[in-house]
mmCIF file as gemmi writes it, N, C-alpha and C atoms, coordinates in Angstrom:
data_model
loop_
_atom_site.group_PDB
_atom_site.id
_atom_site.type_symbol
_atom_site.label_atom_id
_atom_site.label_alt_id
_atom_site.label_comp_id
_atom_site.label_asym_id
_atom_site.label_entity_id
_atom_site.label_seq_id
_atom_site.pdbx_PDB_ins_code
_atom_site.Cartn_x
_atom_site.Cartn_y
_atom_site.Cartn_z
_atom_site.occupancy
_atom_site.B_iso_or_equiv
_atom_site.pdbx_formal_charge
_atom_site.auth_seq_id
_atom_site.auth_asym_id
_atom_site.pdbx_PDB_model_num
ATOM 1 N N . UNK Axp A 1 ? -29.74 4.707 -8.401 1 0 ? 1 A 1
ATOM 2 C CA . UNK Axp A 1 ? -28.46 5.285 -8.029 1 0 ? 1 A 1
ATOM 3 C C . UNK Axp A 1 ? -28.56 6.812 -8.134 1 0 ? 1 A 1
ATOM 4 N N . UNK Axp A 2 ? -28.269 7.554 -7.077 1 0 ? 2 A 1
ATOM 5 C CA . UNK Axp A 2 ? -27.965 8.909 -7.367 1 0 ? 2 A 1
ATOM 6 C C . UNK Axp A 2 ? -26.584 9.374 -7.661 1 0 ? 2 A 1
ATOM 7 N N . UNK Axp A 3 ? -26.657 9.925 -8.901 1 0 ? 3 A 1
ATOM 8 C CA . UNK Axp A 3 ? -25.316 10.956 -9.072 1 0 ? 3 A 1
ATOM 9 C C . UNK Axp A 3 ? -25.424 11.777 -8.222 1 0 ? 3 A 1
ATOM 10 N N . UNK Axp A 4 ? -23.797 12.536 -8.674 1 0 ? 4 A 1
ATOM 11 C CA . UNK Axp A 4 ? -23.74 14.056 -8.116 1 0 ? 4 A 1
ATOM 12 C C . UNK Axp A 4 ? -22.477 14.59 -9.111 1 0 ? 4 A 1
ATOM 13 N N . UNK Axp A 5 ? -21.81 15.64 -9.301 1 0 ? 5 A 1
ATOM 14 C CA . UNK Axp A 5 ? -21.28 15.631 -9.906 1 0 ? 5 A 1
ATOM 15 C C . UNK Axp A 5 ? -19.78 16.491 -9.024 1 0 ? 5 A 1
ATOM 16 N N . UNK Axp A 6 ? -18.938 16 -9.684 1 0 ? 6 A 1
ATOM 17 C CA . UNK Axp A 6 ? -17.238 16.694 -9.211 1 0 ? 6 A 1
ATOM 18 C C . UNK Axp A 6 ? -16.898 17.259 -10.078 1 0 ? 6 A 1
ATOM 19 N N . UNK Axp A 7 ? -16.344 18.191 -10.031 1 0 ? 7 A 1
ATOM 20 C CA . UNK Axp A 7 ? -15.307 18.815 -10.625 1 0 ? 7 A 1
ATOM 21 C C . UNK Axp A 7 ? -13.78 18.336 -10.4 1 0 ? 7 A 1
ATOM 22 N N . UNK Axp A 8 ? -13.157 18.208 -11.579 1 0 ? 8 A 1
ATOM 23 C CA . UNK Axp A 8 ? -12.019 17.394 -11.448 1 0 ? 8 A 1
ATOM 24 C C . UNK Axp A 8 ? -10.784 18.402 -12.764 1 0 ? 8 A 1
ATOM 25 N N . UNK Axp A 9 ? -9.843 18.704 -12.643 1 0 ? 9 A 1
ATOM 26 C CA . UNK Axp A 9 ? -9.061 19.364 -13.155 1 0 ? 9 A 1
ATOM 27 C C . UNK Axp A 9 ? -8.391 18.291 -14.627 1 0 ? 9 A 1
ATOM 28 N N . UNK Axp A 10 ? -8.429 18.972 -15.703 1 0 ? 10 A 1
ATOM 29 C CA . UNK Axp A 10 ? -8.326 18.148 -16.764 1 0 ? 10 A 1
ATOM 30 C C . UNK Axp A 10 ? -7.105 17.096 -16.661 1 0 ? 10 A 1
ATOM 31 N N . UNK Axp A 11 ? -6.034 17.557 -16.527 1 0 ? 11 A 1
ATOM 32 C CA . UNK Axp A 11 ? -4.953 16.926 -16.179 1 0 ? 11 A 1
ATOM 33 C C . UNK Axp A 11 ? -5.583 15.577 -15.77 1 0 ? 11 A 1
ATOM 34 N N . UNK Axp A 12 ? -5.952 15.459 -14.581 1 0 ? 12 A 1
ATOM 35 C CA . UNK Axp A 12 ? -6.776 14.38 -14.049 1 0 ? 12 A 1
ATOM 36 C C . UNK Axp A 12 ? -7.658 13.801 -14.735 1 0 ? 12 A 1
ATOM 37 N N . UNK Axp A 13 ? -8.421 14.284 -15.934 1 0 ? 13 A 1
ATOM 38 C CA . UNK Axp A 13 ? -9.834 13.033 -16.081 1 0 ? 13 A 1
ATOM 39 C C . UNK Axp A 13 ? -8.524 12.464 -17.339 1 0 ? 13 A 1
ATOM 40 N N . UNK Axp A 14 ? -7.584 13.557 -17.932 1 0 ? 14 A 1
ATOM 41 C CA . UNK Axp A 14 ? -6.562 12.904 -18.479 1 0 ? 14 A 1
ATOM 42 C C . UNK Axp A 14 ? -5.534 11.308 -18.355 1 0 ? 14 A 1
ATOM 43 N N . UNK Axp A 15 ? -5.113 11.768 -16.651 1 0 ? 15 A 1
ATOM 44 C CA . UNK Axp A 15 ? -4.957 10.219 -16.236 1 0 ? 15 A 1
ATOM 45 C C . UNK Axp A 15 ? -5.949 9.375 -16.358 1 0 ? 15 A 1
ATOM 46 N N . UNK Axp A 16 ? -7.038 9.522 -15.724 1 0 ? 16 A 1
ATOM 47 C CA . UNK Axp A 16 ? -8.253 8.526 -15.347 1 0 ? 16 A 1
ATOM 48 C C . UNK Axp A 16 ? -8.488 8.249 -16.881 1 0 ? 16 A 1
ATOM 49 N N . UNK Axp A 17 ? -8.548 8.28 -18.214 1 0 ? 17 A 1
ATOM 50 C CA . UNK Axp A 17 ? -8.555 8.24 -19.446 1 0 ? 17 A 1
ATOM 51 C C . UNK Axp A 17 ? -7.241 7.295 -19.934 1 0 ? 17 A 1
ATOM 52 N N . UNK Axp A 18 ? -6.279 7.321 -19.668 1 0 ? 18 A 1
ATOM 53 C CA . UNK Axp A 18 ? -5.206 6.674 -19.639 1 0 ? 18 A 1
ATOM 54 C C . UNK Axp A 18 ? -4.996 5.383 -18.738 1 0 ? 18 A 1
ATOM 55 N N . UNK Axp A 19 ? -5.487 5.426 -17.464 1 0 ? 19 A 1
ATOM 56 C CA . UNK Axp A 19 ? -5.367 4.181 -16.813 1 0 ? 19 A 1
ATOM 57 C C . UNK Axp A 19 ? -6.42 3.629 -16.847 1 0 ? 19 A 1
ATOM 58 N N . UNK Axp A 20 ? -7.141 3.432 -17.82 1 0 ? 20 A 1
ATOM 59 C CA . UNK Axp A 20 ? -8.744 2.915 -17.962 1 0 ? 20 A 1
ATOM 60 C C . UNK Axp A 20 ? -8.306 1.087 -18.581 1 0 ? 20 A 1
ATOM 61 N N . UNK Axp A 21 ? -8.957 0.348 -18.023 1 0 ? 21 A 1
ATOM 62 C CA . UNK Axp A 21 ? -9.067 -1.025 -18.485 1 0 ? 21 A 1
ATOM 63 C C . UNK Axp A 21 ? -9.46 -1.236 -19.907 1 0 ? 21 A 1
ATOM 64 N N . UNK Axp A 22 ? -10.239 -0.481 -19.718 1 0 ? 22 A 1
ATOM 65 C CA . UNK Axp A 22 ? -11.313 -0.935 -21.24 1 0 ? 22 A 1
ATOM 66 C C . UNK Axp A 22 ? -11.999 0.904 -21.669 1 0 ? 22 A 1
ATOM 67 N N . UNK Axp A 23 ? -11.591 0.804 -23.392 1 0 ? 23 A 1
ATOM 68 C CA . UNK Axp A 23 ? -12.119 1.797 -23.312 1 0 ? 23 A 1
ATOM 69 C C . UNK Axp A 23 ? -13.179 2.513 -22.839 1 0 ? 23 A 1
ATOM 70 N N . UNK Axp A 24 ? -14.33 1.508 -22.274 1 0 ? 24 A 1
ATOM 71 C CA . UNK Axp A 24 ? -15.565 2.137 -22.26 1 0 ? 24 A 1
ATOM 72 C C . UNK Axp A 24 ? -15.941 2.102 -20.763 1 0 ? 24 A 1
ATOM 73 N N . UNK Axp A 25 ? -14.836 1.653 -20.395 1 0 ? 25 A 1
ATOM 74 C CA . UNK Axp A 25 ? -14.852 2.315 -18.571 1 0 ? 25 A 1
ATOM 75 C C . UNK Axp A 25 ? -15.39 3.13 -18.515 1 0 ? 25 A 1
ATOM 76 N N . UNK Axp A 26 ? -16.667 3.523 -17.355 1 0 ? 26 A 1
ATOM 77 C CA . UNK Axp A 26 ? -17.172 4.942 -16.566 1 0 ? 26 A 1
ATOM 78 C C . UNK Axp A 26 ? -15.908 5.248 -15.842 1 0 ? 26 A 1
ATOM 79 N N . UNK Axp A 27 ? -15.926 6.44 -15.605 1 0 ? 27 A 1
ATOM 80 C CA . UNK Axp A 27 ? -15.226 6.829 -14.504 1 0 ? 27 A 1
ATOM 81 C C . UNK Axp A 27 ? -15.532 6.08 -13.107 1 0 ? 27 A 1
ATOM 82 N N . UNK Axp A 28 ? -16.997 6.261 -12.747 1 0 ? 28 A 1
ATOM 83 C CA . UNK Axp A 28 ? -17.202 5.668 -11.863 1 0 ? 28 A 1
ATOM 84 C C . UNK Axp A 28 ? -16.886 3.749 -11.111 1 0 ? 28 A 1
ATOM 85 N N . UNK Axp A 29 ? -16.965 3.01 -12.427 1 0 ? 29 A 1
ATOM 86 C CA . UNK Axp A 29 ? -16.045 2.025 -12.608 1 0 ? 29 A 1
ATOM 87 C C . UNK Axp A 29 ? -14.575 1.961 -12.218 1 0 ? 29 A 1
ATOM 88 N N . UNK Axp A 30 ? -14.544 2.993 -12.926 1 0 ? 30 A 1
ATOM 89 C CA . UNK Axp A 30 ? -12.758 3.128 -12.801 1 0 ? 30 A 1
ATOM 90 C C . UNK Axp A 30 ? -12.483 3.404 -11.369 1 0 ? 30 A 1
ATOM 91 N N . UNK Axp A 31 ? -12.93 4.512 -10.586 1 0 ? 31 A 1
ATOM 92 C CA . UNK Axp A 31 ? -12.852 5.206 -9.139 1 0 ? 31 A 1
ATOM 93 C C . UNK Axp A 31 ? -13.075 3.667 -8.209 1 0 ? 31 A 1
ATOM 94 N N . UNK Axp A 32 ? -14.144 3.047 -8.699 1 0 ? 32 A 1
ATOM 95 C CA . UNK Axp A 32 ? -14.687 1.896 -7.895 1 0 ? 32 A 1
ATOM 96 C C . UNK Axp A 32 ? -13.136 0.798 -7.84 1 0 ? 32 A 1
ATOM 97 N N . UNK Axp A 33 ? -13.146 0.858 -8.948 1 0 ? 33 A 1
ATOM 98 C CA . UNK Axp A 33 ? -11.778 -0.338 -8.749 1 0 ? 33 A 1
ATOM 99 C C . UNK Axp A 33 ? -10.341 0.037 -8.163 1 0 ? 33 A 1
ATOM 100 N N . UNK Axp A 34 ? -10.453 1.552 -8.161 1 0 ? 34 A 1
ATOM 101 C CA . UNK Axp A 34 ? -9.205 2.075 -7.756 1 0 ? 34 A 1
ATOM 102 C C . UNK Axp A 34 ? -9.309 1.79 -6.081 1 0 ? 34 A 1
ATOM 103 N N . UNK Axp A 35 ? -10.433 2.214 -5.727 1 0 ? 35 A 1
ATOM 104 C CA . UNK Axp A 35 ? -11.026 1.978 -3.986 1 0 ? 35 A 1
ATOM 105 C C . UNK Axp A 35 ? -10.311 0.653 -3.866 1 0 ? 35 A 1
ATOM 106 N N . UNK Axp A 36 ? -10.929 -0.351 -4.558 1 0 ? 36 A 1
ATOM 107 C CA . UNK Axp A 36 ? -10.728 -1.676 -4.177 1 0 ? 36 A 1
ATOM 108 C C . UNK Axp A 36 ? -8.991 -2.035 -4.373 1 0 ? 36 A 1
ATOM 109 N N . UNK Axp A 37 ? -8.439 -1.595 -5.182 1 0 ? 37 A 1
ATOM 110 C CA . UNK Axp A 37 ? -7.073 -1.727 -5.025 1 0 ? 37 A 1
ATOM 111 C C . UNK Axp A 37 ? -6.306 -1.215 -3.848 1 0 ? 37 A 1
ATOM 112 N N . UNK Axp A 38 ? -6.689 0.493 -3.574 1 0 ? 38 A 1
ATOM 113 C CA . UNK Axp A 38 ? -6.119 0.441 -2.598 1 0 ? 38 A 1
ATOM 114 C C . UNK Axp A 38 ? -6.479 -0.187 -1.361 1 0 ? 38 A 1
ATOM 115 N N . UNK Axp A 39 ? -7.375 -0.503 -1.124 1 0 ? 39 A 1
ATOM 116 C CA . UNK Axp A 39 ? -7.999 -1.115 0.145 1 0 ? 39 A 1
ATOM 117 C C . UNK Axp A 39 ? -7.11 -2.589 0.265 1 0 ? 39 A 1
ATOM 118 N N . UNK Axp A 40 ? -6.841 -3.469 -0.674 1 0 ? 40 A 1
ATOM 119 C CA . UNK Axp A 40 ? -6.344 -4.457 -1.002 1 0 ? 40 A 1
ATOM 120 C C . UNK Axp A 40 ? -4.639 -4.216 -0.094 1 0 ? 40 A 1
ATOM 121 N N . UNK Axp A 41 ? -4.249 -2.899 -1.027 1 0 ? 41 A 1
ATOM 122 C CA . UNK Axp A 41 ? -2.577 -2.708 -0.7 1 0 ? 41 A 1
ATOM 123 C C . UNK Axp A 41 ? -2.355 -1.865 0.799 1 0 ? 41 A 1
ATOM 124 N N . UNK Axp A 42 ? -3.5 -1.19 1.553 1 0 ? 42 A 1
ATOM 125 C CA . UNK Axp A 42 ? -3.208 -0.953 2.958 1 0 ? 42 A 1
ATOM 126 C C . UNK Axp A 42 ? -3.927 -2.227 3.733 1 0 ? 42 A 1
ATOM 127 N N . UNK Axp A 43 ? -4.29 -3.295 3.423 1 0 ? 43 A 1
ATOM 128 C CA . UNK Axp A 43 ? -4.45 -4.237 4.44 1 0 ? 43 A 1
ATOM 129 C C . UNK Axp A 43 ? -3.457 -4.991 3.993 1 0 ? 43 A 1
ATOM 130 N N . UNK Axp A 44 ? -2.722 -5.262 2.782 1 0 ? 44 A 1
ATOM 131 C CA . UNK Axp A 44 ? -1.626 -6.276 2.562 1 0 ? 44 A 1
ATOM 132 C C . UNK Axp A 44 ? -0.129 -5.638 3.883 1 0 ? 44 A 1
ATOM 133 N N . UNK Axp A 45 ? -0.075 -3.977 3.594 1 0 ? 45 A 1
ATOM 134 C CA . UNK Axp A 45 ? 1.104 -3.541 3.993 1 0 ? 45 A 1
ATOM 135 C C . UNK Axp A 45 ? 0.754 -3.464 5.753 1 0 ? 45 A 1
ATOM 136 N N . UNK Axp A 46 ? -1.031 -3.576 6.085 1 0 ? 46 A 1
ATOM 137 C CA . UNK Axp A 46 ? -0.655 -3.875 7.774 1 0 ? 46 A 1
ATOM 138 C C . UNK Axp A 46 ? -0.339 -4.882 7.931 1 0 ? 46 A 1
ATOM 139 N N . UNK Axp A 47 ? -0.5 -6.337 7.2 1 0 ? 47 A 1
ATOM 140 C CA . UNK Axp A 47 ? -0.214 -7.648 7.41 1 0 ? 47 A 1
ATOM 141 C C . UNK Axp A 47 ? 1.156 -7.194 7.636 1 0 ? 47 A 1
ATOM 142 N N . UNK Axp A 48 ? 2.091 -6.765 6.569 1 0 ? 48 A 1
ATOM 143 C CA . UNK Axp A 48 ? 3.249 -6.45 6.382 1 0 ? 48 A 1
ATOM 144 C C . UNK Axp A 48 ? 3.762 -6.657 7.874 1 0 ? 48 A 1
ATOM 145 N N . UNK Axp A 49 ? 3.099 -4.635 8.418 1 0 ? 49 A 1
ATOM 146 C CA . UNK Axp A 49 ? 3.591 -4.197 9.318 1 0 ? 49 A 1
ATOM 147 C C . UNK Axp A 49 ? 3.527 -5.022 11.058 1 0 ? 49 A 1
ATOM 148 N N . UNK Axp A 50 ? 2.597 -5.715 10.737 1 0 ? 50 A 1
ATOM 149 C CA . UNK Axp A 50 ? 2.174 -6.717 12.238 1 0 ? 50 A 1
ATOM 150 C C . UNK Axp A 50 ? 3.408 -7.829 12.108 1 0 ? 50 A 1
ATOM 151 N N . UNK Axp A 51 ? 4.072 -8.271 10.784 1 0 ? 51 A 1
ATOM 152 C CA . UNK Axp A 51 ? 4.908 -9.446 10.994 1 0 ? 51 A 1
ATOM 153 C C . UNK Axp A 51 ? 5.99 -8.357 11.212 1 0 ? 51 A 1
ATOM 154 N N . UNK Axp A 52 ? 6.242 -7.384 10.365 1 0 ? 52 A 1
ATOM 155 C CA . UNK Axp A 52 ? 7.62 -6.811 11.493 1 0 ? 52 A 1
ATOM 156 C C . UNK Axp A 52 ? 7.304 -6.654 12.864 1 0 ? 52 A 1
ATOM 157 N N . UNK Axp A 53 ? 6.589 -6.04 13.179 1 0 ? 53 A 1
ATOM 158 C CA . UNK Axp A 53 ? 6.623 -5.449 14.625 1 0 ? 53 A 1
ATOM 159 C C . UNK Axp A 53 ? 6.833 -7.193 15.25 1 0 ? 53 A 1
ATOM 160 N N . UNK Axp A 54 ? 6.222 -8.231 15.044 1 0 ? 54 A 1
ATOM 161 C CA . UNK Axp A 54 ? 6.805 -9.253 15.804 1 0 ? 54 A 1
ATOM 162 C C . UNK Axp A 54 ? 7.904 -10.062 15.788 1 0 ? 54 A 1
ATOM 163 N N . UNK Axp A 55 ? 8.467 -9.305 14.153 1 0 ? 55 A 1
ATOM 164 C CA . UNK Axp A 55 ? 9.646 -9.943 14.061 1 0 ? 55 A 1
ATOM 165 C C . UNK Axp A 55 ? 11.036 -9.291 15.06 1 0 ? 55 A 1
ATOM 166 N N . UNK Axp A 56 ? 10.393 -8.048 15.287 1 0 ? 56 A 1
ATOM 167 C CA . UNK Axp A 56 ? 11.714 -7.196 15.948 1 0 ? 56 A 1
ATOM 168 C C . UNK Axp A 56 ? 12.023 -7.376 16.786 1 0 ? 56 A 1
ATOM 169 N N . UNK Axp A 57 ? 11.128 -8.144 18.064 1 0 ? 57 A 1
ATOM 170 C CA . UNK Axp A 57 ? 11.777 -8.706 19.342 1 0 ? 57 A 1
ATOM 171 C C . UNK Axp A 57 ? 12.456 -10.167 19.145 1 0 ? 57 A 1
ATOM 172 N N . UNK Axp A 58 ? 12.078 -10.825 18.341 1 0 ? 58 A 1
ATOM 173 C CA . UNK Axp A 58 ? 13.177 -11.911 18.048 1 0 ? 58 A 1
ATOM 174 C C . UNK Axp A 58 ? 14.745 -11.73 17.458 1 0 ? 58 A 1
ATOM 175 N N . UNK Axp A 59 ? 14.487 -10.68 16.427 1 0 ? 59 A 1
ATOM 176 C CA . UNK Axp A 59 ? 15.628 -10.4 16 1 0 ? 59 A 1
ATOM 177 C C . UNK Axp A 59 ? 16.579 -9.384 16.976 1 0 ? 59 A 1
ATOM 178 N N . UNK Axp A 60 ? 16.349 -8.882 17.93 1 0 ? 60 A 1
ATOM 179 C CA . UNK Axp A 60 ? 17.006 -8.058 18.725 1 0 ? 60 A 1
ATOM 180 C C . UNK Axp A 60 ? 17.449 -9.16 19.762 1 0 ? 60 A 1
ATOM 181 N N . UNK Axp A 61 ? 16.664 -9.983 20.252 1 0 ? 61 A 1
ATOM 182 C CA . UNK Axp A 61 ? 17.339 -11.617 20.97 1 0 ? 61 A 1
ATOM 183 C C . UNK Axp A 61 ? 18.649 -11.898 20.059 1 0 ? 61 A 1
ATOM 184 N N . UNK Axp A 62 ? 18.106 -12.449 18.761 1 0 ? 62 A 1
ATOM 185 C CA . UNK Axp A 62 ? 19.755 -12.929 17.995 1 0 ? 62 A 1
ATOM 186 C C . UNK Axp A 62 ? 20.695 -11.726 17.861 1 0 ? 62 A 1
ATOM 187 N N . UNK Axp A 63 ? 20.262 -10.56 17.822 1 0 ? 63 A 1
ATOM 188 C CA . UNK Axp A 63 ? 21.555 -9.757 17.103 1 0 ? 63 A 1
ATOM 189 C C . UNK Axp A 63 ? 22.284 -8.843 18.75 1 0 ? 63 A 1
ATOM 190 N N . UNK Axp A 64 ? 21.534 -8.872 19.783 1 0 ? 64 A 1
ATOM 191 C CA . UNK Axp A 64 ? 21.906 -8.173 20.84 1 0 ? 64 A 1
ATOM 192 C C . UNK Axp A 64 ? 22.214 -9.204 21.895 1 0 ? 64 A 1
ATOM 193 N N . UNK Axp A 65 ? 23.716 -9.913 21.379 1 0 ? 65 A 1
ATOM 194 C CA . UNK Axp A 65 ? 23.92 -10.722 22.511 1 0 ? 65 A 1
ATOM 195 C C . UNK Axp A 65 ? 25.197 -10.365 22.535 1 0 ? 65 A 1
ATOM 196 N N . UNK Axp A 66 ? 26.14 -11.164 24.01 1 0 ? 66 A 1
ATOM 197 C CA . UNK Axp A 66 ? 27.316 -11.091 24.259 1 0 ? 66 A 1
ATOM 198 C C . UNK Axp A 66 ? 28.396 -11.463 23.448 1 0 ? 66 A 1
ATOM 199 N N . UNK Axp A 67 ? 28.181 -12.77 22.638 1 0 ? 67 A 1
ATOM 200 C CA . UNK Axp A 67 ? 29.234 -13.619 22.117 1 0 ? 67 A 1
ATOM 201 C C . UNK Axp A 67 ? 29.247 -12.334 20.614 1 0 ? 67 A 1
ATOM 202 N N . UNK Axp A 68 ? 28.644 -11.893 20.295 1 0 ? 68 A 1
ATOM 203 C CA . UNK Axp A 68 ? 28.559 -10.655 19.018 1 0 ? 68 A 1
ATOM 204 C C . UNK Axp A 68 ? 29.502 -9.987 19.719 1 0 ? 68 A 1
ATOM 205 N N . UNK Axp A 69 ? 29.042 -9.297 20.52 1 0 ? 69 A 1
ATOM 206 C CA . UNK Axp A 69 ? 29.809 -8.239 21.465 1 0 ? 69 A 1
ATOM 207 C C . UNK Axp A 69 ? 31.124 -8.072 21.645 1 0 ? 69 A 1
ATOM 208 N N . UNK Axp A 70 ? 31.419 -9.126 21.996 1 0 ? 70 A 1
ATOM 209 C CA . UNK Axp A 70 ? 32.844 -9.717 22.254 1 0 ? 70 A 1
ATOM 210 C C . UNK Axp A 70 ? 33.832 -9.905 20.893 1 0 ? 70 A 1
ATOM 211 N N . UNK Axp A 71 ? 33.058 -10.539 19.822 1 0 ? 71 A 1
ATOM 212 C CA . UNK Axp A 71 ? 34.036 -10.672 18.712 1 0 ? 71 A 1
ATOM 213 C C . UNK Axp A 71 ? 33.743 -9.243 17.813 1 0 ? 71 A 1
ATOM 214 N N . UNK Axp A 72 ? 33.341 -8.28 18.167 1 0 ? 72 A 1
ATOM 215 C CA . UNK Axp A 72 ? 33.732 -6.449 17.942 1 0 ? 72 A 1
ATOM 216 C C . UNK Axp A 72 ? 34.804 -6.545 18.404 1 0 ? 72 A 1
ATOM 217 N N . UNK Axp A 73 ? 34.913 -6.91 19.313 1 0 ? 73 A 1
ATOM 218 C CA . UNK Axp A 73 ? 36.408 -6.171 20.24 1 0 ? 73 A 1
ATOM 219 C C . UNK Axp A 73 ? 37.146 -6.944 19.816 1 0 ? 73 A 1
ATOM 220 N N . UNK Axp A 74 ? 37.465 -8.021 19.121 1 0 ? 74 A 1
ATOM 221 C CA . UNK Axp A 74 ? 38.345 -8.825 19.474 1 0 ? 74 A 1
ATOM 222 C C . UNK Axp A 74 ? 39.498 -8.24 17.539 1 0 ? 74 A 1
């Protein structure tokens, strides 16, 4: 494995120290699992976004009809 090294502002290795699983987390551990989480929560929220987008032409069928229309006015 090759390192390399970052510079990271204390504040920060502060969090990364705080949201650690186990004390003896690497950072690099830690960074690794963070990847995998988010990767997890932007493919959960496109699933998300693909069932709205197909939900919106059905729901514009039920909610954009006449008999609605009519009992506004009435």
């Amino acid at each position: 494995m090759t390192a390399t090294t970052v510079q990271l502002d204390k504040s920060l290795v502060n969090s990364l120290k705080e949201i650690r699983e186990y004390p003896r987390q690497t950072y690099n551990e830690l960074i690794l699992r963070m990847i995998e989480v988010f990767r997890n929560i932007r493919k959960n929220n496109q699933y998300d976004e693909f069932l709205h987008k197909i939900q919106q032409a059905k729901m514009k069928e039920l909610w954009d009809n006449k008999e609605d229309e009519a009992w506004e006015n009435a």
